[in-house]
C-alpha positions, 0 to 999 in steps of 0.5 A, a space after each residue: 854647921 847647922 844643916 838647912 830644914 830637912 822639909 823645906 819648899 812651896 808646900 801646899 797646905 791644908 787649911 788647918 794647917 795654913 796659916 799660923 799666924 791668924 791668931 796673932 793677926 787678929 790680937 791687939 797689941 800690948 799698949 798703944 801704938 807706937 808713933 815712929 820719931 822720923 815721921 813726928 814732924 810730919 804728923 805734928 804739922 798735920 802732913 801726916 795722920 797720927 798713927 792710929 789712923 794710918 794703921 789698918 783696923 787689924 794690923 799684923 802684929 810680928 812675935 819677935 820671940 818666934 824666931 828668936 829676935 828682939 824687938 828693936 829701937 827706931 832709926 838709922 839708914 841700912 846701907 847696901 850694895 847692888 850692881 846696876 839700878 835695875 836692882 832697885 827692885 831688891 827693895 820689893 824683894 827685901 821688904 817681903 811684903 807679900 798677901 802670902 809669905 813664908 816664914 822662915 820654916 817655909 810654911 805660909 802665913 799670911 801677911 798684907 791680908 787678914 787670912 785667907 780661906 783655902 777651899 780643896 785646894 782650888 777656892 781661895 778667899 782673901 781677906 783684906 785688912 779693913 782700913 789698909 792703906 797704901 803708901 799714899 795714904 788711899 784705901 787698899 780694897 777689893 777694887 785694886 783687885 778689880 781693876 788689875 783682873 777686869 782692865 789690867 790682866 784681861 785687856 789685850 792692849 795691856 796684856 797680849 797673852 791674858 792673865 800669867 799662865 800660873 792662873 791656868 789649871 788645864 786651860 782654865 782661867 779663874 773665876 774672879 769676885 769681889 763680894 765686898 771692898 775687904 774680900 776677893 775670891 779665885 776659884 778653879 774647878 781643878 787644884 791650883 797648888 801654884 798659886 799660893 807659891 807665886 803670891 809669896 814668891 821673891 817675884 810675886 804673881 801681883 794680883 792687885 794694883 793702885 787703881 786710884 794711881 794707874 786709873 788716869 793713865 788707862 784708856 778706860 777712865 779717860 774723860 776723851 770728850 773733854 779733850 783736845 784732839 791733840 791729846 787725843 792722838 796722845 792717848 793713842 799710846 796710853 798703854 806703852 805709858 800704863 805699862 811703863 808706870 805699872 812697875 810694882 815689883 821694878 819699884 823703879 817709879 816713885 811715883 807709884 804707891 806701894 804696900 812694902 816697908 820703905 818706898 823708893 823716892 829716886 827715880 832712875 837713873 841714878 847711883 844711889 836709891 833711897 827708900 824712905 819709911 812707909 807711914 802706912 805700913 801695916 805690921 806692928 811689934 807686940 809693944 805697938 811700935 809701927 815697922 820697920 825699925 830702920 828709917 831708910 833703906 839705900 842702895 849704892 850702884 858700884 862696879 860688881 868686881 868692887 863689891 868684895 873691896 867695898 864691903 871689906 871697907 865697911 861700905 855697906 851694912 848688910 850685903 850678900 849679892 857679889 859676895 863669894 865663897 872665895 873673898 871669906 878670908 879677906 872679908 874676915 881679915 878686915 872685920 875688926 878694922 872695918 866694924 862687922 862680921 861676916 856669916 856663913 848662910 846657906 844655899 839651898 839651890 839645885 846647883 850653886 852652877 849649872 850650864 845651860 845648853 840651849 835646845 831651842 838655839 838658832 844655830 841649826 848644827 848646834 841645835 841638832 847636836 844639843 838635843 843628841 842626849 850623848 853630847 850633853 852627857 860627854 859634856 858633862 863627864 868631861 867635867 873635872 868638878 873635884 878640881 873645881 872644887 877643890 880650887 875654888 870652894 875650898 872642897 866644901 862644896 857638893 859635885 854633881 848635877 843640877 837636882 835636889 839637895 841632901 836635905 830634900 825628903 826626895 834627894 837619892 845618891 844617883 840624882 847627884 852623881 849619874 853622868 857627873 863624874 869625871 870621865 874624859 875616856 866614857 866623854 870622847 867615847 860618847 863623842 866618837 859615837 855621835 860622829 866627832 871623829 875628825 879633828 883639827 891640828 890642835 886636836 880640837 874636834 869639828 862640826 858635821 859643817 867643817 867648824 871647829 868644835 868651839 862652844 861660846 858659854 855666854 855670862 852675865 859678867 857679873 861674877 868672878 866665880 863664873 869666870 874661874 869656873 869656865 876657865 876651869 872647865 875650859 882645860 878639862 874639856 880640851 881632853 875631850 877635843 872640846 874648845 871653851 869660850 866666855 862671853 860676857 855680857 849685861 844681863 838683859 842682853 844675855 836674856 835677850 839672846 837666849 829667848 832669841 836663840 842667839 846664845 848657845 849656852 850660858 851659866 847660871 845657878 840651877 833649879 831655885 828650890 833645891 829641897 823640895 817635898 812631893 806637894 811642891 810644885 815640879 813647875 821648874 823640871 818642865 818647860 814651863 817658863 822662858 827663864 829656863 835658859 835650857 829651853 827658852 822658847 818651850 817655855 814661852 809657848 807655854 807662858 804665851 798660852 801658844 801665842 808665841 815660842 814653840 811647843 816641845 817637840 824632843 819626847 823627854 821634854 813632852 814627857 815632863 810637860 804631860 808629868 807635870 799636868 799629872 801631878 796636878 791630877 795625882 790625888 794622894 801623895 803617894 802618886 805625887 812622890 813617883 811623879 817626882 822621882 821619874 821627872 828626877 830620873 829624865 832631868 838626870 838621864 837627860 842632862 838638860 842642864 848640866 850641874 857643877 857644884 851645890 851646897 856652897 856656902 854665902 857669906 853675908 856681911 853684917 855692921 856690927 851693932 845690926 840686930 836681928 840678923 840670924 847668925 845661920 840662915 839660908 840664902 836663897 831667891 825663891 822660896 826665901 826671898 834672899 833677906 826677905 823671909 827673916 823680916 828685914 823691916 825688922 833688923 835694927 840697929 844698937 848704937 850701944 
């Protein structure tokens, strides 16, 4: 099996070195452009502006050839499954329209913009294309730009905490400009290696918005004089309103316009989404033929533990999410009855499964034991991964710790391995040590407050695969006078009680960017972002800027923090790999987040007939944006 890149991740790139397709970007398609038939009518009965119109003035044109695909014919609905309608917003992930994105080496190429000029790493300057339109057939400027930076991201009624904190380097707010509609420029004082990560990310910093659309509903271009005074108490509300329409990357608001390949035409709730072609989309084959290839893209909602069943029925065209390492014999079995194949990607995350203890939980006796770095070290070798493994990966995968994955330039053998073997002995010592010593008649271990020793591991209740997992590791800790108990729950509110402190541990997959190299950011091993589940409210003290959560205050964990901000300053490469390895050493030291397995394959089914799906690729959310970076607006289907 083809190993992943050896030299993957959120590089940060000199500007020689940037962005490859530049060149390609500004050449001129082969023949003329390419009118899609779906759209004909349209255009014939003058609703829409023939192509040439709609297109920018320098469309981005895609090398099918680069990346070993070919290009495709017009037509079809891609049919795939999601497990509740919030996942709509797949159809921003999956389209992977971005100002900045990966390609499928992970390297930056620029996409809705032109170029961008990268200045010591701190100056950026965008490009737009001229005559880019949104979907809604109105002008993609500078002034989007504008309006989300002057009266979105600094409006206090809109954005309490200011603009997101990955535009702060050492406290500082970017200078903003806008010299002309086709051109925005961010500047720090300092580097900011962050930012261009956040713009290409599965979830992307969105620095932009409608403003022809959004403006009617903010306060600020109101006419308030020529209205009623009932309206006017109406607007007193305006910003719920603003915020509950802005919903770029929730995609859950058709009315609102959009730069990606299909745009969304339901409106929640509903079982079925559709997103229908975009006439203004910007990229083009060599031969002028408009992107995507496939006419609509559909999401059916279904019950999560149907989704295997489904697939294997041949209900879905392209489908990977709630497909499991264990359902490849059934989805094989069912090929040739149901018309696809299912391939092998793979994953590239810290962890395929990590529990995550909460540091920041409300529980006052589990909050001190939690942060006792021996407790999560007995957990964590009263751990039997071999027989994890072996059970439900079919011994394929890799046990050990939430870290960096073999093919990661900074991977060394005892980041895997150091307190994640199996040790039921070396775990009860531990646990002797703290003070657990006194037991109850089933020999479960008690609390310093007479409870038994039970920890409830909270889930999503969307995964079979977690389920197993848990019941697995519930046996091998009753060893240690541990007692195990799953809680599922909907996902929201599994979030919501860990920001809250509620839930004491959960389960989740580990660090997103399991292969990185010293340029890429250590953002994920400090407490950087209250969706790190092991320190929720570290990390929104530092999103909220202090406005809201706590600062860290357990000396590891400043330690990564002051770490982090000193790989921003380190100025060669060298020093930027030592501050990797001493974050490596504390996370493995530490135990923050507790590994299980890595390096699991997914099984992805594809409808025979799709094109341009690689046969061997690598599913992950960020960097890779699960579909995304292999360009699904161009996947095709051969009715031959």
């Amino acid at each position: 099996m083809t190993q992943p890149p050896a030299r993957t991740g959120n590089r940060v790139f000199t500007l020689a070195a940037l962005f490859l397709a530049a060149a390609a970007a500004l050449a001129s398609p082969a023949q003329a452009y390419r009118e899609p038939p779906s759209l004909a009518e349209k255009v014939a009965a003058g609703e829409l502006p023939p192509i040439d119109n709609r297109l920018p003035a320098e469309p981005r044109i895609i090398d099918m050839t680069a990346s070993g695909q070919v290009e495709g014919r017009y037509g079809g609905d891609l049919n795939t499954i999601i497990g509740r309608a919030r996942d709509v917003r797949l159809m921003m992930v999956y389209g992977y329209a971005r100002l900045v994105q990966y390609d499928e080496n992970f390297r930056f190429v620029a996409d809705l913009v032109r170029e961008v000029d990268v200045e010591q790493g701190r100056i950026f300057t965008f490009h737009l294309r001229k005559g880019h339109k949104w979907s809604d057939g109105e002008p993609f400027t500078s002034e989007d730009f504008r309006y989300w930076w002057e009266d979105v991201a600094n409006n206090e009624e809109l954005s309490p905490a200011g603009p997101p904190a990955v535009l702060l380097v050492e406290g500082e707010l970017p200078t903003v400009e806008f010299p002309d509609p086709e051109t925005v420029r961010y500047s720090w004082s300092r580097p900011n290696p962050d930012f261009l990560p956040a713009i290409a990310n599965a979830a992307p910093l969105l620095i932009y918005r409608p403003a022809h659309y959004l403006k009617q509903y903010h306060k600020n271009y109101m006419d308030l004089a020529g209205m009623s005074k009932m309206q006017q108490i109406r607007v007193r509300s305006w910003a719920a309103q603003h915020n509950q329409l802005d919903n770029l990357y929730k995609f859950d608001n058709p009315s609102l316009p959009t730069l990606q390949p299909w745009m969304n035409t339901t409106e929640p709730p509903a079982t079925r989404f559709v997103g229908e072609r975009n006439p203004y989309f910007h990229r083009v084959d060599k031969n002028g033929h408009q992107l995507p290839y496939i006419d609509r893209l559909i999401f059916h909602t279904s019950d999560t533990k149907l989704v295997p069943p489904k697939a294997a029925a041949g209900e879905a065209d392209l489908q990977a999410r709630y497909l499991y390492l264990s359902d490849i014999t059934f989805l094989r079995e069912n090929e040739e009855r149901s018309g696809y194949r299912t391939l092998l990607w793979h994953t590239v995350s810290g962890a395929h499964l990590a529990l995550f203890p909460n540091l920041t939980c409300e529980d006052p006796v589990w909050h001190s034991l939690f942060r006792d770095v021996r407790f999560r070290r007995a957990l964590s070798l009263g751990i039997d991964r071999s027989e994890i493994n072996e059970a439900l990966f079919f011994g394929l995968a890799i046990e050990g710790n939430n870290t960096v994955q073999p093919a990661s330039p900074l991977y060394e053998d005892r980041y895997t391995t150091t307190w994640a073997t199996h040790d039921s002995k070396r775990a009860n010592a531990l646990l002797d040590e703290i003070g657990l010593t006194t037991r109850d008649g089933d020999g479960i271990r008690k609390l310093p407050d007479g409870r038994p020793l039970e920890i409830i591991v909270e889930t999503a209740g969307e995964s079979p695969e977690q389920s197993d997992v848990l019941e697995l590791i519930g046996a091998s800790w009753r060893k240690i006078g541990v007692k195990l108990f799953t809680k599922p729950s909907q996902r929201d509110a599994l979030r919501n009680r860990v920001f809250s402190g509620e839930a004491m541990m959960t389960i989740w997959s580990g660090f997103e960017n399991g292969v990185p190299n010293a340029d890429t950011s250590p953002r994920e091993l400090a407490p950087t972002s209250q969706q790190q589940y092991q320190w929720p409210k570290w990390g929104q003290y530092h999103e909220t800027k202090g406005a809201a959560g706590e600062p860290p205050d357990l000396p590891e964990a400043v330690a990564l923090d002051q770490l982090y901000r000193d790989w921003y300053a380190a100025g060669d490469e060298a020093s930027r790999t030592a501050i990797w390895h001493e974050m490596l050493d504390i996370h493995v030291e530490q135990q923050f987040t507790i590994g299980i397995v890595s390096g699991v394959v997914q099984p992805v089914v594809v409808r025979n007939g799709l094109r341009n799906v690689p046969e061997e690729g690598i599913y992950n959310w960020d960097p890779g944006a699960l579909f995304g970076i292999y360009g699904i607006d161009r996947f095709w289907f051969d009715k031959g």
